[in-house]
N, C-alpha and C positions, 0 to 999 in steps of 0.2 A: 346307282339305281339298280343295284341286283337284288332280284327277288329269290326267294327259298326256289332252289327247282325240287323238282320232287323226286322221289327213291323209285326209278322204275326195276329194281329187283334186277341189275344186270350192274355187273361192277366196271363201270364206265365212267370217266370224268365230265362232269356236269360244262355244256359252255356258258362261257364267261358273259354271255351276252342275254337279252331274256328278251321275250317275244309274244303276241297276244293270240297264236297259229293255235286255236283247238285243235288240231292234228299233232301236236308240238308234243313229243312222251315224256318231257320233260316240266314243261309250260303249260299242257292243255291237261285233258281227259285221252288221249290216247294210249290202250295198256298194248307193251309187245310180248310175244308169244311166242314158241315153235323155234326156227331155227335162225342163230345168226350165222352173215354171210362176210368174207372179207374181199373188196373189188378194189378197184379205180372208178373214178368219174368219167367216163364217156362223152359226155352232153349236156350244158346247161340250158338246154333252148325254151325248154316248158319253165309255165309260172308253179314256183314250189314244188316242181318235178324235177328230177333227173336221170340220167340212166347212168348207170351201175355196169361194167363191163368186168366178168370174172372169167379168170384164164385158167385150164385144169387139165391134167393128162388121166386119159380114159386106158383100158387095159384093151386089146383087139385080139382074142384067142386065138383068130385063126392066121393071123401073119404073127403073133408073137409079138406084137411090137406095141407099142405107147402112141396114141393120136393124142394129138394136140386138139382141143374142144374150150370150145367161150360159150358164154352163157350171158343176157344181158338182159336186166332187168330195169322197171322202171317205177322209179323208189320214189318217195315223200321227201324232201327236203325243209326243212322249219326253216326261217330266217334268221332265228339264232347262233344257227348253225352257217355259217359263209363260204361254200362252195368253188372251186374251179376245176376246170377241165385238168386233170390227171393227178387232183389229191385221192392219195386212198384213204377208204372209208371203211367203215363196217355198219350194216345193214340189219335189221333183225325185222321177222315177221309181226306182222300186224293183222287186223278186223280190214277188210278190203275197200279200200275209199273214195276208188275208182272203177272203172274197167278193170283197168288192167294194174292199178296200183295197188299191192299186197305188202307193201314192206315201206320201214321209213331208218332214214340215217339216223344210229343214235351214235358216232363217235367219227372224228375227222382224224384217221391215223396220223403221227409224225415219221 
Protein backbone atom coordinates (compact mmCIF):
# COMPACT_ATOMS: atom_id res chain seq x y z
CA UNK A 1 0.00 0.00 0.00
CA UNK A 2 2.76 2.62 -1.05
CA UNK A 3 1.60 5.58 -2.51
CA UNK A 4 3.77 8.03 -5.06
CA UNK A 5 5.57 10.25 -2.49
CA UNK A 6 6.45 13.23 -3.97
CA UNK A 7 9.79 15.00 -5.33
CA UNK A 8 10.35 17.54 -2.64
CA UNK A 9 13.59 18.87 -4.81
CA UNK A 10 16.13 17.57 -2.04
CA UNK A 11 17.87 14.22 -3.00
CA UNK A 12 16.67 12.17 -0.21
CA UNK A 13 15.31 8.61 0.05
CA UNK A 14 11.74 8.70 0.13
CA UNK A 15 10.20 6.50 3.32
CA UNK A 16 9.01 3.28 2.88
CA UNK A 17 5.97 4.04 4.84
CA UNK A 18 3.07 6.58 3.72
CA UNK A 19 1.03 8.63 5.89
CA UNK A 20 -2.20 11.22 5.63
CA UNK A 21 0.12 14.18 8.01
CA UNK A 22 -0.55 17.53 5.69
CA UNK A 23 2.63 18.63 7.17
CA UNK A 24 4.23 15.25 5.77
CA UNK A 25 6.89 16.92 2.55
CA UNK A 26 6.62 13.96 1.23
CA UNK A 27 2.74 12.93 1.78
CA UNK A 28 1.11 16.32 2.33
CA UNK A 29 1.42 20.09 0.86
CA UNK A 30 4.41 20.92 2.82
CA UNK A 31 7.33 22.49 0.50
CA UNK A 32 11.08 22.94 2.48
CA UNK A 33 13.16 25.62 1.90
CA UNK A 34 16.49 27.44 3.19
CA UNK A 35 18.71 25.50 5.05
CA UNK A 36 19.22 21.71 5.97
CA UNK A 37 20.53 20.67 9.21
CA UNK A 38 22.23 17.27 10.42
CA UNK A 39 21.38 16.44 14.46
CA UNK A 40 20.40 13.43 16.68
CA UNK A 41 16.85 13.01 18.27
CA UNK A 42 16.85 14.48 21.73
CA UNK A 43 13.16 13.77 22.64
CA UNK A 44 10.08 12.13 21.54
CA UNK A 45 7.75 13.48 24.16
CA UNK A 46 5.49 15.91 21.80
CA UNK A 47 2.62 14.54 19.39
CA UNK A 48 4.42 14.73 15.71
CA UNK A 49 7.14 16.87 17.43
CA UNK A 50 10.59 16.29 18.28
CA UNK A 51 13.65 18.03 19.26
CA UNK A 52 16.66 17.83 17.20
CA UNK A 53 19.96 18.29 19.39
CA UNK A 54 23.03 19.65 17.02
CA UNK A 55 26.58 19.66 18.45
CA UNK A 56 29.17 22.20 16.68
CA UNK A 57 32.54 23.90 17.58
CA UNK A 58 32.44 27.66 17.59
CA UNK A 59 35.93 29.63 17.05
CA UNK A 60 36.56 32.04 20.47
CA UNK A 61 39.31 34.88 19.19
CA UNK A 62 40.10 35.86 22.30
CA UNK A 63 41.40 32.63 24.17
CA UNK A 64 42.23 31.04 20.82
CA UNK A 65 40.54 28.08 21.38
CA UNK A 66 37.34 25.99 20.05
CA UNK A 67 33.96 26.02 22.45
CA UNK A 68 31.97 23.25 22.28
CA UNK A 69 28.20 24.77 21.54
CA UNK A 70 24.61 22.62 20.95
CA UNK A 71 21.96 24.08 19.37
CA UNK A 72 18.25 22.36 19.64
CA UNK A 73 15.51 22.59 17.77
CA UNK A 74 12.13 21.60 17.57
CA UNK A 75 11.27 19.98 14.45
CA UNK A 76 7.92 18.38 12.56
CA UNK A 77 8.13 14.80 12.74
CA UNK A 78 5.38 12.93 10.02
CA UNK A 79 4.52 9.45 10.99
CA UNK A 80 5.92 8.04 8.14
CA UNK A 81 8.92 8.71 9.30
CA UNK A 82 9.52 6.42 12.90
CA UNK A 83 11.48 8.13 15.31
CA UNK A 84 13.65 7.35 18.59
CA UNK A 85 15.63 8.85 20.84
CA UNK A 86 19.45 9.11 19.39
CA UNK A 87 18.54 8.29 15.61
CA UNK A 88 20.35 10.88 13.44
CA UNK A 89 18.37 12.77 11.18
CA UNK A 90 18.56 15.63 8.83
CA UNK A 91 16.22 18.39 9.14
CA UNK A 92 15.42 21.10 6.58
CA UNK A 93 13.66 24.47 6.93
CA UNK A 94 10.15 24.94 6.30
CA UNK A 95 6.73 27.70 6.36
CA UNK A 96 6.47 27.92 10.36
CA UNK A 97 3.68 25.51 11.86
CA UNK A 98 3.89 26.32 15.10
CA UNK A 99 5.51 28.66 17.60
CA UNK A 100 8.19 27.56 17.65
CA UNK A 101 8.26 24.88 14.85
CA UNK A 102 10.33 25.92 11.67
CA UNK A 103 11.72 22.85 10.27
CA UNK A 104 10.48 19.21 9.73
CA UNK A 105 12.63 15.75 9.35
CA UNK A 106 12.84 14.76 5.77
CA UNK A 107 15.61 11.86 6.20
CA UNK A 108 16.41 9.26 9.27
CA UNK A 109 20.28 8.99 8.79
CA UNK A 110 21.88 5.20 8.83
Amino acid sequence: MTAEARNIGIDVAAPATTCNDPCCPFHGKLSVRGQTIEGVVDSVKMNKTVIVKRDYLKYEKKYERYMKKSARYAVHAAPCISLKVGDPVTIAECRPISKTVAFVVIEKRV
